[in-house]
Every structure is written in structure tokens, then in C-alpha cells.
C-alpha positions in Angstrom: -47.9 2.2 83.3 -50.9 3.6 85.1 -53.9 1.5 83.3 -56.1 4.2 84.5 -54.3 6.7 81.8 -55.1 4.0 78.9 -58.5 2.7 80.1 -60.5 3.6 76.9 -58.0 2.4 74.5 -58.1 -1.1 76.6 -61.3 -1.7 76.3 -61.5 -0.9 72.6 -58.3 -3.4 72.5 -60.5 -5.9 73.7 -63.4 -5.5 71.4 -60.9 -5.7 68.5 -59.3 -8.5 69.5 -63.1 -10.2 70.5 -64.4 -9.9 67.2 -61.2 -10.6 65.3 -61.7 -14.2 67.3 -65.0 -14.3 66.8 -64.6 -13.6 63.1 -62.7 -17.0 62.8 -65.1 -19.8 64.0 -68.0 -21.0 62.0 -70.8 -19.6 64.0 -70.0 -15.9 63.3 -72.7 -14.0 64.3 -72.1 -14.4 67.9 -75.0 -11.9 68.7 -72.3 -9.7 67.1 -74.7 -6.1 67.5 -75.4 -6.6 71.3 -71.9 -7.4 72.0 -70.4 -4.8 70.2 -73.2 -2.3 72.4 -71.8 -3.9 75.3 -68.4 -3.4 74.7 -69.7 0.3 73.3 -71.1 0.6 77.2 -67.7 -0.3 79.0 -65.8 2.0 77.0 -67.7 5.0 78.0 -67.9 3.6 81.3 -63.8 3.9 81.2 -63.3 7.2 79.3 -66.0 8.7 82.5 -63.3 7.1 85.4 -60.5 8.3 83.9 -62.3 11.7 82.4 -59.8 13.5 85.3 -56.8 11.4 85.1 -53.5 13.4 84.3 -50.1 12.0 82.8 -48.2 10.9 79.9 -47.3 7.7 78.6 -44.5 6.3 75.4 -41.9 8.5 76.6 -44.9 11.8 76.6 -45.5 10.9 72.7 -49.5 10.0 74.3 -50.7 13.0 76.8 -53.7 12.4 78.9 -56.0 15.4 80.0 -59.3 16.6 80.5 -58.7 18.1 77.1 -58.2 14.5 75.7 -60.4 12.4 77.8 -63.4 14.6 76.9 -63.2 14.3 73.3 -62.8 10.5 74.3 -66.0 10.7 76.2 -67.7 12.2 73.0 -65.8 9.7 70.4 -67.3 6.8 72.3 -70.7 8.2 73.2 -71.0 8.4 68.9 -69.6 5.3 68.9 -72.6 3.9 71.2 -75.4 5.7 69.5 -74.4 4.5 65.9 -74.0 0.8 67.4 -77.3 1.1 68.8 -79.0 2.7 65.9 -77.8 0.1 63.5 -79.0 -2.5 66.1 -79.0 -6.2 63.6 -76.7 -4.7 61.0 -79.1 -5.5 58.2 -76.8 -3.5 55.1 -74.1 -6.2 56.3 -74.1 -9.3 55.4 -74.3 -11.9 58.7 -71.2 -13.9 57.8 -68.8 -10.9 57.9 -70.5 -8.8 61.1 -67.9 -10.1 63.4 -64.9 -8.6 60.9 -66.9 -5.5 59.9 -67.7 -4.7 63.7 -64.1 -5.0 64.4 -62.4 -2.7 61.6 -64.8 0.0 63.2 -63.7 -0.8 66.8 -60.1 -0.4 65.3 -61.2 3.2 63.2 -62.8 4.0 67.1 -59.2 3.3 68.7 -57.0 5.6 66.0 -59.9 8.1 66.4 -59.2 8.4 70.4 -55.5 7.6 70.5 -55.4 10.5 67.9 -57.4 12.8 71.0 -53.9 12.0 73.4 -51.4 12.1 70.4 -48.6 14.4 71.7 -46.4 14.1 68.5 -46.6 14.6 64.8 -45.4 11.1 63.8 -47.8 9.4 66.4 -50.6 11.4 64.5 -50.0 10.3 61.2 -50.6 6.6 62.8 -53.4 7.5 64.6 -55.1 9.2 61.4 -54.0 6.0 59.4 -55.2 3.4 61.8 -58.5 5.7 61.9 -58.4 5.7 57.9 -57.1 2.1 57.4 -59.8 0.4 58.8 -62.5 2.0 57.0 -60.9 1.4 53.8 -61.9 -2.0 54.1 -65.1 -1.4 56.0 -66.6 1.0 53.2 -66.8 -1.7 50.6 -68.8 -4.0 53.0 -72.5 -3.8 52.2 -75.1 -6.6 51.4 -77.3 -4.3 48.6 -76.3 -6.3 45.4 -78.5 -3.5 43.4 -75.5 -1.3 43.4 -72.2 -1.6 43.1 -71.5 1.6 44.4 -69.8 1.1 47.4 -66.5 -0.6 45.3 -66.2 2.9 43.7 -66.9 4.7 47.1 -64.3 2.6 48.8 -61.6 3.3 45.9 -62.7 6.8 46.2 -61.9 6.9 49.9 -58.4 5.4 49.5 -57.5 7.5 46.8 -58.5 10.2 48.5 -57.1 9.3 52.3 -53.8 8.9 50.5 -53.4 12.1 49.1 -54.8 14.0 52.4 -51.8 12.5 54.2 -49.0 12.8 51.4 -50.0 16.5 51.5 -50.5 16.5 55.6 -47.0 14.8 55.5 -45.3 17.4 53.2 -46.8 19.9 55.7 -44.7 18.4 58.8 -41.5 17.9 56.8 -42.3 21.8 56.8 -42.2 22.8 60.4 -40.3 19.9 61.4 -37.7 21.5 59.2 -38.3 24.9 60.8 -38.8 24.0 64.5 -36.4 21.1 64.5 -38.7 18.8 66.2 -42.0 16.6 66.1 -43.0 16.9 69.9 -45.8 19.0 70.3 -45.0 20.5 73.6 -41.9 21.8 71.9 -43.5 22.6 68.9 -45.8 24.6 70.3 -43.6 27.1 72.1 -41.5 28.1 68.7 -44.2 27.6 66.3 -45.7 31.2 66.7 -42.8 32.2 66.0 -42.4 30.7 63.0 -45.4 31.1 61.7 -45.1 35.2 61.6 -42.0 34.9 60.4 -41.3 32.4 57.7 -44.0 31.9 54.3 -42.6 28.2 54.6 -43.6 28.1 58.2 -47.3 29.4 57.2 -47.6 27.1 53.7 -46.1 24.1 56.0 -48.8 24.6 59.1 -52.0 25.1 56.3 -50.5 21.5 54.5 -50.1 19.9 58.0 -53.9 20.9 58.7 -55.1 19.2 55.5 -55.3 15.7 57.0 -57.7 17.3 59.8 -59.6 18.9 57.3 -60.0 15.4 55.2 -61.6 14.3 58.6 -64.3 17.1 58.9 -65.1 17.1 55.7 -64.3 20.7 55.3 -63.1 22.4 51.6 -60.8 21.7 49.9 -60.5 18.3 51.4 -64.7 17.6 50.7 -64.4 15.9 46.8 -65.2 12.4 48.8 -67.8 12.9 50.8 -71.0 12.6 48.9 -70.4 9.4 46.5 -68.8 7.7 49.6 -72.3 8.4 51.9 -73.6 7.3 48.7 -72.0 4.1 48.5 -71.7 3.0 51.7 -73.6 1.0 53.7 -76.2 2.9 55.4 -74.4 1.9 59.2 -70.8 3.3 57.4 -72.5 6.0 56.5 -73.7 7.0 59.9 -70.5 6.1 61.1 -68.1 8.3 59.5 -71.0 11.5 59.7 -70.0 11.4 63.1 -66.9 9.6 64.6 -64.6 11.1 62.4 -65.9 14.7 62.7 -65.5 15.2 66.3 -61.5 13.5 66.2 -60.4 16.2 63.7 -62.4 18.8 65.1 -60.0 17.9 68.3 -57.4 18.1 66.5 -58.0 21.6 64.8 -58.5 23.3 67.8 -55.1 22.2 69.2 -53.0 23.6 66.7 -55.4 26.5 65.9 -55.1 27.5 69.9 -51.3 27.3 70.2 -50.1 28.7 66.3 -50.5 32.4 67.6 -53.9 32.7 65.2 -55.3 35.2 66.7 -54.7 37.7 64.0 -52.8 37.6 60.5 -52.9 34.8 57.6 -54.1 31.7 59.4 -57.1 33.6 60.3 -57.9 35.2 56.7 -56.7 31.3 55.2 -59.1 29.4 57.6 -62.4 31.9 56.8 -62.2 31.7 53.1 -62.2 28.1 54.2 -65.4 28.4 56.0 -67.2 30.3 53.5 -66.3 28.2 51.0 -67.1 25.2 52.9 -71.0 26.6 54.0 -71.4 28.0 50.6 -70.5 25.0 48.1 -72.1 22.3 50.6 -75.5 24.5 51.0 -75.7 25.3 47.1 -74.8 21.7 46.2 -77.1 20.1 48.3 -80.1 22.0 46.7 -80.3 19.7 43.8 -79.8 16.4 45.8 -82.5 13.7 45.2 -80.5 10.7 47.1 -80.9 11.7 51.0 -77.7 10.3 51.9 -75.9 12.8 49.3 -77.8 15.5 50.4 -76.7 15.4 54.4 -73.4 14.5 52.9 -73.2 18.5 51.5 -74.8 19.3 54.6 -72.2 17.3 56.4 -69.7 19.9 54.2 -71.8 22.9 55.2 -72.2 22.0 58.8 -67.5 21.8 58.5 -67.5 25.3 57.9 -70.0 26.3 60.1 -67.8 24.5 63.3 -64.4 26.7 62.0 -66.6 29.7 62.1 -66.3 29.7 66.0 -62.6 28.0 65.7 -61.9 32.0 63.9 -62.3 33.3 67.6 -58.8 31.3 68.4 -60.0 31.5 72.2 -62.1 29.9 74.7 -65.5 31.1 74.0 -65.0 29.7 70.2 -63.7 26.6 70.5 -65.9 25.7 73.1 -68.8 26.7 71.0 -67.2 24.7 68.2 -67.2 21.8 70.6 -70.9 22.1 71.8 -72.0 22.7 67.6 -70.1 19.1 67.0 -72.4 18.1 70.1 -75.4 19.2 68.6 -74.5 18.0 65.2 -73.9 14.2 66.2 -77.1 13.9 67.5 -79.4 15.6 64.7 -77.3 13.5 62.4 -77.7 10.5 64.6 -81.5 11.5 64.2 -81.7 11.8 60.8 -80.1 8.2 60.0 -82.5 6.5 62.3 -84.8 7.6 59.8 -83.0 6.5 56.8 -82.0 3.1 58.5 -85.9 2.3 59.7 -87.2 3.3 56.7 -84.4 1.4 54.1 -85.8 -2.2 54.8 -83.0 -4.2 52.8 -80.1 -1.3 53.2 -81.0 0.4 50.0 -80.5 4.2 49.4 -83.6 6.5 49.8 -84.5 9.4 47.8 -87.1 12.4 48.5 -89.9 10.3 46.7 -89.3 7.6 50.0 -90.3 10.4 51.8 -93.7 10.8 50.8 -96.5 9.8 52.9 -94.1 9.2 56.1 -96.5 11.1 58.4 -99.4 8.3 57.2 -97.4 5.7 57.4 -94.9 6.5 60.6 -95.9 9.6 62.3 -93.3 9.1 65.0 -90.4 8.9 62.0 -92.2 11.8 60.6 -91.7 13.6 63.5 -88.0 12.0 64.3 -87.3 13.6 60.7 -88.8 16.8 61.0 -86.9 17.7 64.4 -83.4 16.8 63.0 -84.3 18.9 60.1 -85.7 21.8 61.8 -82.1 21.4 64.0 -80.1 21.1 61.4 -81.5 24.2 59.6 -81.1 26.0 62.8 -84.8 26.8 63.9 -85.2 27.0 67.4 -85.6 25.4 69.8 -83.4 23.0 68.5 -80.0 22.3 69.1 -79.0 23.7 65.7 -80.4 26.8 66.5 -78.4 27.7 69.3 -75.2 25.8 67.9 -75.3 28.3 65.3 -75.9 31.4 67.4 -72.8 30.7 69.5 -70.4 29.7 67.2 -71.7 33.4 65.3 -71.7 35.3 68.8 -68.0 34.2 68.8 -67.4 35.5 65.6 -68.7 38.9 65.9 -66.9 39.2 69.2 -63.7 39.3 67.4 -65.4 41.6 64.7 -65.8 39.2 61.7 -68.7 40.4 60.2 -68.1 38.8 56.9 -68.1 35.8 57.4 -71.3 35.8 59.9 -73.1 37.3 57.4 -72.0 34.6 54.9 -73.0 31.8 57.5 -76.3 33.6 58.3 -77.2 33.8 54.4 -76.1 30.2 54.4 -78.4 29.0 57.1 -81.2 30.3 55.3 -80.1 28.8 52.1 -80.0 25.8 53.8 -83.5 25.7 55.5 -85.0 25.2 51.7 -83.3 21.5 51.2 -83.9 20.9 55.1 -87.6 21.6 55.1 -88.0 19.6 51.6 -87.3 16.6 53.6 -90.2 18.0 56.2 -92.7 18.5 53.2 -92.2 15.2 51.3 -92.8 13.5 54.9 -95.9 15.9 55.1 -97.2 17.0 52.2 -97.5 14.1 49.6 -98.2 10.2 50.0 -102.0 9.0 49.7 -104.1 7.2 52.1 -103.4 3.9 51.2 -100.0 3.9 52.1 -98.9 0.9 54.2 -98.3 1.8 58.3 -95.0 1.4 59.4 -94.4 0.1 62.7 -91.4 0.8 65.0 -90.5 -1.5 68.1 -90.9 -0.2 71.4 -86.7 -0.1 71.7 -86.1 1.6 68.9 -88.7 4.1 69.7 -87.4 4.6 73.0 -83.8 5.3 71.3 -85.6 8.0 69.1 -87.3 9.5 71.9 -84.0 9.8 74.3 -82.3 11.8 70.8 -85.0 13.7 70.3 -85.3 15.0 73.7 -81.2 15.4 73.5 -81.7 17.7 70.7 -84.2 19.9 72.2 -82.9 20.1 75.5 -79.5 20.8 74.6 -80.7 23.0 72.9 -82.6 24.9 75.6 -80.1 24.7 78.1 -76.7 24.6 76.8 -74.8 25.5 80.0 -73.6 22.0 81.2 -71.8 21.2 77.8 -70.6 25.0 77.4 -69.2 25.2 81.2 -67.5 21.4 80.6 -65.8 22.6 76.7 -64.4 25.3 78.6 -62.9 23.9 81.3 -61.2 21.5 78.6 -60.1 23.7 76.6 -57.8 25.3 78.7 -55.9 22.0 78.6 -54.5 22.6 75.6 -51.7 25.2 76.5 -49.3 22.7 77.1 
């Protein structure tokens, strides 16, 4: 086996198995944070050397291309930015960092193995090792105030369960139709099928259902805001992320090669969308807990990224690709609010908010920039995020549902700039200063420049989406 084709997933092997040793002596800490970092590091390091390295491996169940390795790339560049936003851990408890760092590691592997899966049995493990891991992870959280995060765990099993009995009954579908599970043969029948057989088209929707558990998107959305709510602040920030840009991936494939251009996928996956934007912007109106409220967002934001997957070509799925771009780091922005300002891991609502430009201006500011993104108000990232994923829209003449996802933005600027005008706009003058260390601020600085850069000048993320995307024709 080339080791060059399974470099990421090695080093992510290693990291597993260093904190599952790690977890069993009696000094556990081990510096557990900047190790996992570290490891964080040489894993990006690895996806970057093999980012052009070709080839399949397990009998051409795992496929390796730039399509792949650049949704790696983004998978463990998340991975890094949450490790080093959550720097010391402090919703964990000490004793169990080692074994909490490692279930993520092992949610981080499934996530990229799931970016080369080539098969539709290999994705089902890949989506359950992803899943699996955070079953047990969700529960872990040191705030003894709540008890929330038993409930959000249950939640998330109950829920992960029944997104991949249905996802399964989908494949039993078109396996039963196409006559196999390989994806390269799938792929050059399924059309086909799909225009052709109702079972083919109720099969393919059911398959997708796992994916859109993943993104967050409706109808598979029910879990999202009690289990930001219950997790731990670090979980929280994980799965906003990580999780989102695997089953975006994954979308995409099978959107690009089902022959979706035109007819029932299309009308299926836009009520989607709309439904998505429009329950997640509405919901999140009323949301006092800040962690609920960017988990609608997160819900909003879903059907926002399958407004450019409607275009089924190039031009949308790369814009879909630069929006998850865009999104991971206003949402990385926006936690490194809620972790700096939750001192013992504890939820914050609105009224945490207020005074934040007396007592943290630089916060203040950090919160006001991912919000301004996130609502799409330029020059942000979110701004242009949403302007290409519409562009992409119109170009195959869906107006209704641009005009649905531009009424949505603007629905969605009110709950965004309530976060802006707590920070601002309320608080007194006696309200203790809040100091950030200069690494921490240097983090916040580096995102904040991402998001506004990125923003300006989308072009190098644009020009490297397409160039992957044409990987998936198989």
C-alpha cells in the first residue's frame, strides 16, 4: 500500500491510539490540549503532501483524489482551529481529557475516511465511526448545574440511529435497483434509475437522509438545538463544524452524478432548503441561550449551502464549498466568544452579553464581525458566501427559492445583530474588564482577518473548489 494515499488517516491513527494509552496511566493529563494541537498540526501537514496523490486502496472500496484530499485538508484545518480554541479544555473534566480528546480524534478519522469512501457499505461505517464516538463524547462535561448534556447525548443516539435505519432502507433501495454498492458502478446506472423508477427516486432521497443528519438540514434538524444546548461548550464547537463540511462532501457526490439537473431531486432538495432557512431563521428569533440560537442558525445556514448544491454543476458546488469555508470560521468566531466569556463551561444567554464592549472590547468586536458575517453584511465572508451560492441559483433560473433565501437573510440579521446590541448597547460602567492572553488574541485576530479577507477576495478558494470538483465524475 502507498502510505502516501493513507497519510491523514495515519496520523489521526496515531493520535487515537496516543491518547487511548495515555488515558490508562495515572497521570492523565499529559498536557493533553497541546498534544492533541500537535498531532492537529501533522495531520494537516499530511493531508497538504498528499493533497495531489491519486489511487485506490481496499480493493477501490477507499478512492483518493483531489476531490477527497481537499475536503481532508478542510476536515482537519476545523479540526485544528476547534483544538486550539478550546486550548485547557476547561468544560472537561482533567481526569478524562486524554479519553475525551481521543473519541474526537476517532469522530475526525470516520469524518475523512467518509471524504475517500468509494462504497455504500464503507459509508455507513464511516458515518457510524464519525457518530459513535460522539455518542460518548456529548455526555462529557464538567458543569454539574445542568444535567443537560445526559438528555442531549440520549437525544443524539436516538436520533443518529434512526438517520441511518432510514439512510440504510434508502441503499437496500438502489442496491436493489442497480445491483450493486460500488459507487463507480453506481454512478453510471443510477441516472437512469432515478428517471425511471419512483423506488429509485424514494430510495436515493432515504439514502441522502444520513448526510442531511450531518448538516443539520430539515427534516433531519429535531437534534440540533438541545444537543448545542447540552454539550460541552468544546462539543459544541466541534460538531458546528466538523460534521458539516463531511456531509456537505458527501451531498455533492451523489447530487453531481444522480442526473439532478432537472426533474424531482431538484424540486425535493429546494423545498428542503426553504424549509431549512425558513424554520431555523424564525426559530432562532425567540432564542435567549446563545448556543440554541447559532444552533437554528446552524439549521439556516444547511439550507442556505443546498441553495448552490440546486445548480448540480461546477459553479454551485464550489460555491457550496467556499459558503462551508466561510461558515467554519464565523462559527469558529463566534464560540471563541462563548468559550472566553463561559469561565466554568456554563451556557450564556443574551443578558451575558451586556456590557461586553466595557468589559472586552476586542470580544466585542470578535462577536460583532462573526455576526455581521453570519448575517451576510459585507465585507464579510457571509456576505459574499451568500451572493455566490444565490448567483448560482439564478443562473439555472430558480427565482423562488433566491427570493426565499434573500427574505431569510434579512430575517436573520434581526437575531444576528441582537447579539451586536447586547454587547453594545447595555452593561453599566462598573462592569468588571476582561482580559484575553496575548495567544488567544492572536488566534482571534488570524480568524478575524480570515473572515474578512476571504471575503474580499474569494478567488483562491473558488479556483481550488473547482478544480476538485471535477473529481467527482468517476
Amino acid at each position: 500500500m502507498n502510505l502516501l494515499l493513507f497519510l491523514p488517516e495515519l496520523v489521526l491513527i496515531l493520535m487515537i491510539l496516543f491518547f487511548f494509552f495515555g488515558s490508562l496511566g495515572s497521570k492523565k493529563k499529559l498536557a493533553s490540549d497541546k498534544s492533541a494541537v500537535a498531532f492537529s498540526l501533522l495531520a494537516i501537514f499530511a493531508a497538504l503532501i498528499s493533497l495531489n496523490a491519486r489511487g485506490e486502496l481496499f480493493s477501490g472500496f477507499y478512492r483518493i483524489d483531489l476531490y477527497s484530499q481537499t475536503f481532508k485538508v478542510l476536515i482537519l484545518s476545523a479540526f485544528f482551529l476547534v483544538l486550539v480554541l478550546t486550548k485547557g479544555i476547561k468544560s472537561i473534566k482533567n481526569e478524562i481529557a486524554p479519553e475525551y480528546l481521543m473519541f474526537l480524534a476517532i469522530s475526525t478519522f470516520g469524518l475523512i475516511c467518509l471524504t475517500s469512501a468509494a462504497e455504500l457499505v464503507t459509508i455507513i461505517l464511516c458515518l457510524e465511526i464519525s457518530s459513535f464516538s460522539l455518542y460518548i463524547a456529548i455526555p462529557f462535561r464538567s458543569d454539574r448545574t445542568t444535567k443537560k448534556h445526559y438528555e442531549a447525548g440520549l437525544k443524539y443516539i436516538l436520533f443518529g440511529a434512526v438517520s441511518t435505519a432510514v439512510t440504510l432502507f434508502g441503499m437496500s433501495y438502489i442496491f436493489g435497483l442497480c445491483h450493486t454498492t460500488i459507487l463507480k458502478e453506481l454512478f453510471a446506472v443510477l441516472p437512469s434509475v432515478l428517471s425511471e423508477s419512483p423506488a429509485g427516486l424514494i430510495g436515493f432521497v432515504l439514502m441522502l437522509t444520513g448526510f442531511f443528519f450531518k448538516l443539520a438540514l430539515f427534516p433531519m434538524h429535531f437534534w440540533t438545538p438541545d444537543i448545542y444546548e447540552g454539550s460541552a461548550n468544546e462539543t459544541a464547537a466541534y460538531i458546528a463544524t466538523l460534521p458539516k463540511i463531511a456531509g456537505l462532501a458527501l451531498i455533492i457526490r451523489f447530487v453531481a452524478v444522480s442526473g439532478a439537473q432537472s426533474g424531482d431531486i431538484i424540486l425535493i432538495l429546494t423545498v428542503l432548503a426553504a424549509l431549512s432557512m425558513t424554520l431555523g431563521n424564525l426559530s432562532a428569533l425567540v432564542q435567549e441561550d446563545i448556543k440554541r440560537l447559532v444552533a437554528y442558525s446552524t439549521i439556516a445556514h444547511a439550507g442556505y449551502i443546498m441553495v448552490g448544491i440546486l445548480n448540480a454543476g461546477s459553479d454551485g458546488f464550489s460555491s457550496s464549498i467556499y459558503y462551508i469555508v466561510g461558515y467554519v470560521l464565523m462559527s469558529i468566531a463566534l464560540f471563541f466568544v462563548i468559550y472566553n466569556l463561559s469561565e466554568n463551561g456554563e451556557n450564556l444567554t443574551l443578558d451575558s452579553l451586556k456590557g461586553l464592549s466595557k468589559r472586552s472590547p476586542f470580544l466585542a468586536f470578535t462577536l460583532a464581525l462573526a455576526a455581521f458575517g453570519m448575517a451576510g453584511i459585507p465585507p464579510t465572508v457571509g456576505f459574499t458566501t451568500k451572493f455566490l451560492v444565490f448567483t448560482s441559483a439564478l443562473s439555472k433560473g430558480y427565482y423562488a427559492i433566491v427570493i426565499i433565501g434573500v427574505i431569510n437573510a434579512g430575517i436573520s440579521a434581526f437575531y444576528y445583530l441582537k447579539l451586536v446590541r447586547a454587547a453594545y448597547t447595555m452593561g453599566d460602567d462598573t462592569e468588571e474588564q476582561f482580559a484575553i492572553g496575548f495567544k488567544k488574541a492572536a488566534f482571534a485576530v488570524l480568524i478575524n482577518i480570515g473572515i474578512l479577507v476571504t471575503g474580499v477576495y474569494p478567488e483562491p478558494i473558488i479556483s481550488r473548489a473547482v478544480e476538485a470538483v471535477k473529481y467527482i465524475f468517476i
